[in-house]
N, C-alpha and C positions, 0 to 999 in steps of 0.2 A: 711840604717843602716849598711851594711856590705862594705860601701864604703867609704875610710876615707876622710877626706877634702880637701888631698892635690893632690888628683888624677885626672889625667888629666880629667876623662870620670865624675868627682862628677857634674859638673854643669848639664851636657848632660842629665843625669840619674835624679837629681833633676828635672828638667824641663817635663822630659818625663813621672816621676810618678804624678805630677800635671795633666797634658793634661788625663793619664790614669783614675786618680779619676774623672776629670770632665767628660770624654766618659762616665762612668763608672755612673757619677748622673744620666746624659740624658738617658742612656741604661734605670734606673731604673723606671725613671718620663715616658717616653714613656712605658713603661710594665705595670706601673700604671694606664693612661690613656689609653691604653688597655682592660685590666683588667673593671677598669670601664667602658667604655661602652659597654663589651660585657655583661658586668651584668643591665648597663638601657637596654639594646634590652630583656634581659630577664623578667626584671621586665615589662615592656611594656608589652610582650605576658602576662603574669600571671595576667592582671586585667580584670574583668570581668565587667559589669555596662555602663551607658551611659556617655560620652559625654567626653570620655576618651584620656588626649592631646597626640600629638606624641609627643614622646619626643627622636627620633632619629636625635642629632644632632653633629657634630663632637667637637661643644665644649664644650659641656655639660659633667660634672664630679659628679659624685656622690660623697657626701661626709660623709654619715652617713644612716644608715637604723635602726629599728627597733620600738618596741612596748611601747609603751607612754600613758599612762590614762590620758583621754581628759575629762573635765569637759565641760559637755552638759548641756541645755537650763535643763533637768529631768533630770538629773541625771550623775553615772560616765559612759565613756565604754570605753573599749582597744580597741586603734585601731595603726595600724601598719604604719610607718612614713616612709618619705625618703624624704631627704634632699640634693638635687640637687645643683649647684652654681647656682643656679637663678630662682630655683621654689622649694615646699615645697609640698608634695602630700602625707594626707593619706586615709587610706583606711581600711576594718574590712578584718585581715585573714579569710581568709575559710577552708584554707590546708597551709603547708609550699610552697606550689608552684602554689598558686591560692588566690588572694586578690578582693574585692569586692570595686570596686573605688570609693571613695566619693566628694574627692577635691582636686583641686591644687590650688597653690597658687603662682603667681608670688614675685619673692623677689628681693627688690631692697633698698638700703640705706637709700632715699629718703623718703618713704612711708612706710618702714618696721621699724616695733621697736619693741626690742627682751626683755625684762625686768626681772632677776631675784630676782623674790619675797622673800623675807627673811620670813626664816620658821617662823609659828603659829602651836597651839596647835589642831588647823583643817585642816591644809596647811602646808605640807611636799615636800620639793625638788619640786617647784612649778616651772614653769616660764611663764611667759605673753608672747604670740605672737600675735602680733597689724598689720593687714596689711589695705588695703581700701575695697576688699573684706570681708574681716570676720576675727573676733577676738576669741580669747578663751585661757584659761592655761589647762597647760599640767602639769603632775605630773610622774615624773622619780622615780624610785623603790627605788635608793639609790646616796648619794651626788655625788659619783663618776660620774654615769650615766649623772647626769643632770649637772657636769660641762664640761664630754665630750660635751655633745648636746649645751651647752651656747659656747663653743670651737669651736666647727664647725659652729655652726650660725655666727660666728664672722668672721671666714674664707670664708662664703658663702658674708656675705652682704661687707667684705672687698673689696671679687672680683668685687663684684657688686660696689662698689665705684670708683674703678679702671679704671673698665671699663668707667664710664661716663665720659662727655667731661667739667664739669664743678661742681666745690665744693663749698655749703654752709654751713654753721654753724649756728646753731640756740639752745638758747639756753633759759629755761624757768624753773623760782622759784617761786615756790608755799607757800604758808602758812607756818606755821610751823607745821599744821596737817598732812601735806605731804614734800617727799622731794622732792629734785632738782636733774630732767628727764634735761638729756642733749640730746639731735637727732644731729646726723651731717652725714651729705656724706664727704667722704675722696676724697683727691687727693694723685697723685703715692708718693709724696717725706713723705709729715706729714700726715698720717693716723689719724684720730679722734676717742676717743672710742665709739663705737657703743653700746655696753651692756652696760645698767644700770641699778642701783637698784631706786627699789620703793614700794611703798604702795599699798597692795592688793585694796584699794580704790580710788588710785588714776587710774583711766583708764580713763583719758580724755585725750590724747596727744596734744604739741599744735603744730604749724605748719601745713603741708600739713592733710589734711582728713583723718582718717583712723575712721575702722569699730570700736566701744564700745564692749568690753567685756560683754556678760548680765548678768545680776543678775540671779544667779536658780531659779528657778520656786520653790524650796524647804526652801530658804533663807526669804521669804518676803509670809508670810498667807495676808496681805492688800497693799493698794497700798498706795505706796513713796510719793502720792501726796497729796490726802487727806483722808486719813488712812481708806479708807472703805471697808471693809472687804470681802473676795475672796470667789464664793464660787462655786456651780458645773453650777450656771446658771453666774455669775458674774464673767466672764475670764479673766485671765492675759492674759497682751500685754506686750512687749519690744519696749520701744524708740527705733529706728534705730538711735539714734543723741548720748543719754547718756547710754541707754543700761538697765535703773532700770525698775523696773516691779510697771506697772500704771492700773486702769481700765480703761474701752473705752472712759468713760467721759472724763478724763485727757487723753486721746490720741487721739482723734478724730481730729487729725489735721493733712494733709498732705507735704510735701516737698520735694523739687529735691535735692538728695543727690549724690555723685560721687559715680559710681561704683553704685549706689544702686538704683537709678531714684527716683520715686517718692515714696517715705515711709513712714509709719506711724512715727510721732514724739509728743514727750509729750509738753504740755500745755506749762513747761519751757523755752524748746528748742526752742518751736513756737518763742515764744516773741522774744526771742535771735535773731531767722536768720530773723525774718521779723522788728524786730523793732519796733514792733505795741503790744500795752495792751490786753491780751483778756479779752472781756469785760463778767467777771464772774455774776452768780446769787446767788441771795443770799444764795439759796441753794440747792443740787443737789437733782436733784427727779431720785429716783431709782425706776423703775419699776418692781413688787412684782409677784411673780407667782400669777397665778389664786390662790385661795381657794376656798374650798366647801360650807364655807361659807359666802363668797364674794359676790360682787353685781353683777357676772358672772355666767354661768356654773361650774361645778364641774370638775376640771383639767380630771377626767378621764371619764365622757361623754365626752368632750372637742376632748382628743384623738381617740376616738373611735370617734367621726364625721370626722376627718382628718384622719382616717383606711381608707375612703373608697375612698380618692384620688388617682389618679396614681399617678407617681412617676414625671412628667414635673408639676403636679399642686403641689405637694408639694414641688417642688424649687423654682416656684412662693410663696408658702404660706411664705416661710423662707423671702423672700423679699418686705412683703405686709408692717409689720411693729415691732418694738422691742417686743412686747405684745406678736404675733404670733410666730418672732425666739426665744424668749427666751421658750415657749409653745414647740416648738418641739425642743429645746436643750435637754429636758431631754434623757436619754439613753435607760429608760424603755419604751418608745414610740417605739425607733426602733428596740428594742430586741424584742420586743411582734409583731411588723410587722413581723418580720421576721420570728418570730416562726410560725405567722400564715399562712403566703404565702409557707413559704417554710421548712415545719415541715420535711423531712429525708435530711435536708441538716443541720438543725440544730440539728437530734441526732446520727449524721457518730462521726467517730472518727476525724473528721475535727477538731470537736469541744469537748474538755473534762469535765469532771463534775467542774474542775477549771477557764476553760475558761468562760463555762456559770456562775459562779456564779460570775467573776469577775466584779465589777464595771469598771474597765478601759476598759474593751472589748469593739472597737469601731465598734458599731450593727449598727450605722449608715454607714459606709463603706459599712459592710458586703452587708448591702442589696441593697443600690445602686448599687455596684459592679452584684450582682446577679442577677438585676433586669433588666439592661443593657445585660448583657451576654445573659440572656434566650430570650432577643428582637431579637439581630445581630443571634442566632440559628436558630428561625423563622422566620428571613430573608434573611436567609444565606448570611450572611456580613463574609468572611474570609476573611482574609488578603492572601499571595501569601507564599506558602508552604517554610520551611525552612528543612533543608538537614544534618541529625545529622550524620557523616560517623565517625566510630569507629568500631564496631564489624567485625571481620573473617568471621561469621556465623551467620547463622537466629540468628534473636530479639525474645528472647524468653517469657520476662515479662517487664513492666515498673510501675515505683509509680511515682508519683509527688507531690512537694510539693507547696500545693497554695498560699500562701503568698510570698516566697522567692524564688520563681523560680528556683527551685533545682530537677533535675532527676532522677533517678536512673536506669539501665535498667542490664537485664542480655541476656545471648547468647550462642548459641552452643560452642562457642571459651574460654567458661569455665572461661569468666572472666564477674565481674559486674563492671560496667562503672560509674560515677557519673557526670551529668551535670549542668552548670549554662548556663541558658536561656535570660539572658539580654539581650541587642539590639543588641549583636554581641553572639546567641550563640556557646558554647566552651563544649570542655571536662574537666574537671577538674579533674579527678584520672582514673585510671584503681587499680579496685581492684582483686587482684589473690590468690589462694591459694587453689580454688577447683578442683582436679584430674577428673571432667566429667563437662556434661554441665547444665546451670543453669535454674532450672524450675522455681522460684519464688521468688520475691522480693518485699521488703516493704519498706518503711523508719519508723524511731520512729523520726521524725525532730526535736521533744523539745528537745531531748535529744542529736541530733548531731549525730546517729546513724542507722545503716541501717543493715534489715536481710536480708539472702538471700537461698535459700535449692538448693540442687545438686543432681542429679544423683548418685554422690558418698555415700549418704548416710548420708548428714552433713549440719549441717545448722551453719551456721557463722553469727556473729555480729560484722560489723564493725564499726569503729570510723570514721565519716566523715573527720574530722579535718586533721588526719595523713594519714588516707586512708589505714589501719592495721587494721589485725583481732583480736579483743580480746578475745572471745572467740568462742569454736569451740564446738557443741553441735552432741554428735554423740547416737543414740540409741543403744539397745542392740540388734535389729533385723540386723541391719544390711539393710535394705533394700530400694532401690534406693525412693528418695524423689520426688514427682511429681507435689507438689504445695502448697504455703507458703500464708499465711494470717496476718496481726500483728492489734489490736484492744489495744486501752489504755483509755477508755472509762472511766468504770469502775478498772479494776485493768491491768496493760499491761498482755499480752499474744501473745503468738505466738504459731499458729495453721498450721498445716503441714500434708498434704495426703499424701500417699506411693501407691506405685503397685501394695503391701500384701492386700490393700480396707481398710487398717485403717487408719485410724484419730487421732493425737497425740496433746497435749496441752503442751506449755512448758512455764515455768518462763524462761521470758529474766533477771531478774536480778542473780536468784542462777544459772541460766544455768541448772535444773532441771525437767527432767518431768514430772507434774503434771499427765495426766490419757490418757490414751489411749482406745480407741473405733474400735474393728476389727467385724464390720457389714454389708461394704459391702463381696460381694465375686468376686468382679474382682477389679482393680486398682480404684485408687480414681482419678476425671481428675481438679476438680475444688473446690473453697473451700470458701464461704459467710459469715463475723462474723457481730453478730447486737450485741453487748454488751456482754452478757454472754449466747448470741444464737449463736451455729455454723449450718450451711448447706454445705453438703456437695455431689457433684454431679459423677456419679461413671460412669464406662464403664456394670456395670449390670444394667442401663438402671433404676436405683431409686435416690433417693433422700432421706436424711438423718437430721434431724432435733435433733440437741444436747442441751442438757441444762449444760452448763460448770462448774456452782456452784453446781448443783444436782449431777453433773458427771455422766448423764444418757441419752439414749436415750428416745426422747418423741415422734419422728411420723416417718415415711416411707412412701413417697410417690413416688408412682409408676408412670413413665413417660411414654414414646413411646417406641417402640420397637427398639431403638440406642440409642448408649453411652449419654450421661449429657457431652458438653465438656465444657460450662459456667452454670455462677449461678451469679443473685446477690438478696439480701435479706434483707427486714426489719420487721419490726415489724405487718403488714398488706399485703404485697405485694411479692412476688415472683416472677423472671423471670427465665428460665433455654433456652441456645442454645444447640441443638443437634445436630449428626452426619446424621440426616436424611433432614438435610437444614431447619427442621421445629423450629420457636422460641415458646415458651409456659409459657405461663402466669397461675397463682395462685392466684385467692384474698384470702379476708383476712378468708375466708372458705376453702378456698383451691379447690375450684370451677376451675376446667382448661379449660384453651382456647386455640387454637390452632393459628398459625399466618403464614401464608405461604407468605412468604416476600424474599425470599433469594434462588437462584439456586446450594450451593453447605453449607457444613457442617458451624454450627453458633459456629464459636469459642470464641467469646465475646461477653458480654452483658453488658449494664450499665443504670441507669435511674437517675433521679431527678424528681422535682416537675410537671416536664412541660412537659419531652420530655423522649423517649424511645431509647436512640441509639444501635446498634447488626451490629457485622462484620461478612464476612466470608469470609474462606480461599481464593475466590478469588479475592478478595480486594473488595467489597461492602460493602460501609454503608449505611443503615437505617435510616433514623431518623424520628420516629412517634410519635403519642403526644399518651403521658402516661395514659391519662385517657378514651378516647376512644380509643386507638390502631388502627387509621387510619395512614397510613402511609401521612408524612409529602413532606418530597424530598428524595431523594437517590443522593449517592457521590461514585463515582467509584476512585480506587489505585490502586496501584502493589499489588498482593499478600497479604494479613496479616496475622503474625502470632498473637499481641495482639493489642487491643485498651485501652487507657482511655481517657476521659477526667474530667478535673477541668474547675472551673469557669473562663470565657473566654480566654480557652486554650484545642487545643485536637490532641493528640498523636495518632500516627498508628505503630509499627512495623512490620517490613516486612523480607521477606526471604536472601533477599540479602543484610542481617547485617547493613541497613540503620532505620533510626527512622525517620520518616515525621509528622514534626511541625506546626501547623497551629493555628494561633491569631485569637479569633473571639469579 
């Protein structure tokens, strides 16, 4: 610009600011491919879950990330995307820097089709993504969003075109109830359009296989085939071939599919891939539950003769015949097993007055799952110790949450940690904000939220999600907190001892304290909630029995002559560990027993249905059966300062800021 045309140096100068903008693209394109991949190495570390790909690869480019409502088989959920040149992976946040991994998906020209759905009056900013693995639409917040994400799908499967050594075209018209889906792989000179538009119904691609979009589970009360009606014994299935929702009668047919081996496919599809008529009857016999007054037993003697099998003869009974699995499909058989084998697992705050009363609540898991664990206990089947390294200083308390394999733990180092436990486990936040070190910790998991009380005098609630404390609950005494309780049974509550020997109640949602109980007269060391019962275990050598709705106390009972430094408590049974190494039992008269099991102070205690487990300080466990109190096996550790466990999983903390893991 400041050089006019007839100057000797214009050409020089021309030529040399050319070379400079081109240095100058490549400076930026290498800063970008930078850039991204020090952000996949990040995202790599931050997923949690099994079976998680590497994706450290020099040519891989990230080209889009974020949160996308995925229409599932039940329903919607947000789950968080990221959009690779050659794979598509998402996963459910946990935290902004912790993702729970669900799927990848290789992406390639060939085999991928990206489809934007034109909006409906139920289907907003939609788009279809068709691969051979698995299909599904995704719904972006707003148009802009979802024409960046059709944007970069387009630049992802373009590369992927590019990349391959060879180009077809394929192209297929439909009816006029649908439109014309074009597919094509591109070559480097004439690119082909990859995105098209189509019809929410049209999800049959033609060319190379890919996976069927399915129908919701919410879209179709009977089935696409022969309209017979759905119901909690009569289960939907999905074609693997077309994707609509059939009963078993119209699906009972198998086939080897790509990517998918052999799958369930409907009655239609059958005919299709093999050629052959299936030879129908005239009419389909559905098989009726039992009735009472049937030419059977009565559905509930029925189950009550199948109460009294173990658990190997009732996976045989599922496979004897359709009569017998449809007989133990119903859900009330395995709620009522369960309630009866394992009545204080089914009234912890595990489980809340919403959960038991839910119909989806699946009792049949539950109790398999429990039934299994209490076996491998009794046989002592663990697996090989796993090594949680985070804390500065002794493990001071841990929760866990049993479904979702999520930790919590706190520590002299005045911080609470949050863990996920999948096949690789990790840390996933460090939470800080308490000025001393932390005596107790809970989680409220429905809620995404965790308590925790300090030394400082404060008890916080934080947000799993962010890993920030929202609120900060401080009393007016003033005086150091020495162990935290949280029950949501009946109403949530968080319960908290002090040094002063009282006992405080708070609402976690006003951040209010509800009543306070100052009875003991030395510090309070441990703290038991059965619903609206609190216990609670002191250094004055008693024990303290609260009714939380009365806001009174109801009993005092006197122990040994040393501190209470555990408690756990239900509605019939009591344990307390002491500082005199002795463990001590309460029935439900409050009858004491004495247990001399352990050489040095019993700082934790815990039970279930079957089994009595008690640690102490110098890393011994216990494990006796709960109903006679004979000791089972013993398992020696480092040091512990606490124990828990959940169903087939159990926690140790120890002194040297380690947490020992162990699968049973």
């Amino acid at each position: 610009e400041l050089t006019f045309l007839g100057h000797p140096d214009f050409d020089d100068v021309k030529r040399t600011l050319i070379e400079i903008k081109q240095v100058a693209i490549q400076a930026n394109q290498v800063l970008k491919e930078r850039q991204s991949t020090e952000r996949i190495i990040q995202i790599s570390k931050s997923f949690v879950g099994k079976n998680i790909p590497n994706l450290r690869d020099c040519r891989r480019i990230l080209l889009r990330e974020g949160p996308l409502i995925k229409l599932c088989r039940k329903g919607e959920e947000q789950r968080y995307f990221f959009l690779l040149n050659d794979m598509l992976i998402y996963a459910k946040e946990l935290s902004p820097s912790s993702y729970k991994f669900h799927r990848a998906l290789p992406l390639s020209s060939a085999t991928t089709k990206v489809s934007d759905l034109p909006n409906k009056s139920n289907l907003r900013n939609a788009i279809q993504i068709q691969t051979q693995a698995k299909s599904f639409l995704v719904v972006a917040d707003t148009p802009n969003i979802k024409a960046e994400w059709i944007a970069s799908f387009a630049q992802a499967l373009g590369t992927s075109a590019r990349e391959s050594t060879s180009s077809t075209t394929t192209t297929t018209t439909t009816t006029a109830a649908t439109t014309t889906t074009t597919t094509a792989t591109t070559s480097v000179t004439t690119p082909s359009p990859l995105i098209t538009r189509t019809s929410v119904l049209n999800i049959q691609p033609t060319g190379d296989f890919v996976a069927p979009v399915w129908v919701q589970d919410k879209e179709e009360n009977k089935c696409m085939l022969c309209s017979v009606q759905f119901t909690v014994i009569r289960r939907r299935h999905h074609c693997r071939k077309c994707g609509i929702l059939v009963c078993n009668s119209c699906s009972d047919y198998k086939w080897s599919l790509p990517n998918l081996g052999t799958s369930r496919v409907c009655e239609t599809c059958f005919e299709s891939l093999s050629g052959k008529l299936v030879k129908k009857s005239k009419s389909k016999k559905v098989l009726p539950l039992p009735k009472e007054n049937g030419d059977i037993l009565p559905i509930e003697l029925v189950h009550k003769i199948f109460s009294f099998l173990d658990l190997p003869s009732l996976k045989a009974a599922l496979l004897v015949c359709k009569c017998w699995s449809r007989i133990l499909a119903v859900p009330e058989f395995w709620k009522s097993m369960f309630e009866e084998q394992y009545p204080f697992s089914y009234s912890t705050k595990y489980f809340t007055i919403a959960q038991i009363k839910n119909p989806k609540t699946s009792w049949k898991h539950f109790f398999i799952a429990k039934t299994i664990s209490t076996e491998n206990w009794l046989e002592k089947r663990f697996s090989s110790p796993h090594l949680l390294s985070g804390h500065a200083g002794s493990v001071n308390c841990l929760d866990i949450e049993e479904e979702s394999d999520l930790l919590i733990s706190g520590g002299n180092d005045n911080t609470v940690r949050f863990w996920a436990l999948d096949e690789t486990p990790r840390l996933v936040s460090t939470l800080t904000g308490h000025t001393q070190k932390i005596t107790g910790v809970s989680g409220w998991w429905a809620n995404s939220k965790a308590f925790s009380s300090s030394h400082d005098a404060t008890i916080r609630m934080w947000d799993l999600h962010t890993g920030q404390s929202i609120v900060n609950f401080t009393s007016r005494e003033k005086v150091p907190m020495t162990c935290l309780g949280f029950d949501c049974k009946f109403s949530p509550k968080v319960v908290v001892g002090s040094e002063d020997g009282s006992v405080s109640i708070w609402d976690p949602n006003s951040g209010r304290q509800i009543s306070r109980f100052l009875e003991h007269t030395r510090g309070v060391d441990c703290i038991s909630i059965d619903g609206n019962r609190v216990v609670s275990g002191s250094k004055d050598c008693t024990l303290k029995l609260y009714d939380v709705e009365a806001m009174k106390l109801k009993n005092t009972i006197k122990g040994p002559s040393s501190a209470i430094l555990s408690v756990q408590f239900d509605h019939n049974f009591l344990v307390a560990g002491c500082a005199d190494n002795k463990l001590i039992t309460w029935s439900l008269r409050f009858c004491q027993k004495n247990i001399n099991c352990h050489q040095s102070e019993v700082i934790s205690v815990q039970y279930d249905e079957n089994k009595l487990v008690s640690a102490d300080s110098n890393g011994t466990v216990n494990i006796s059966n709960v109903k006679t109190l004979q000791p089972i096996y013993t398992q020696q550790f480092n040091p512990i300062t606490c124990m828990k466990f959940v169903t087939g999983k159990f926690f140790t903390g120890h002194t040297d800021g380690k947490i020992n893991f162990v699968k049973i």
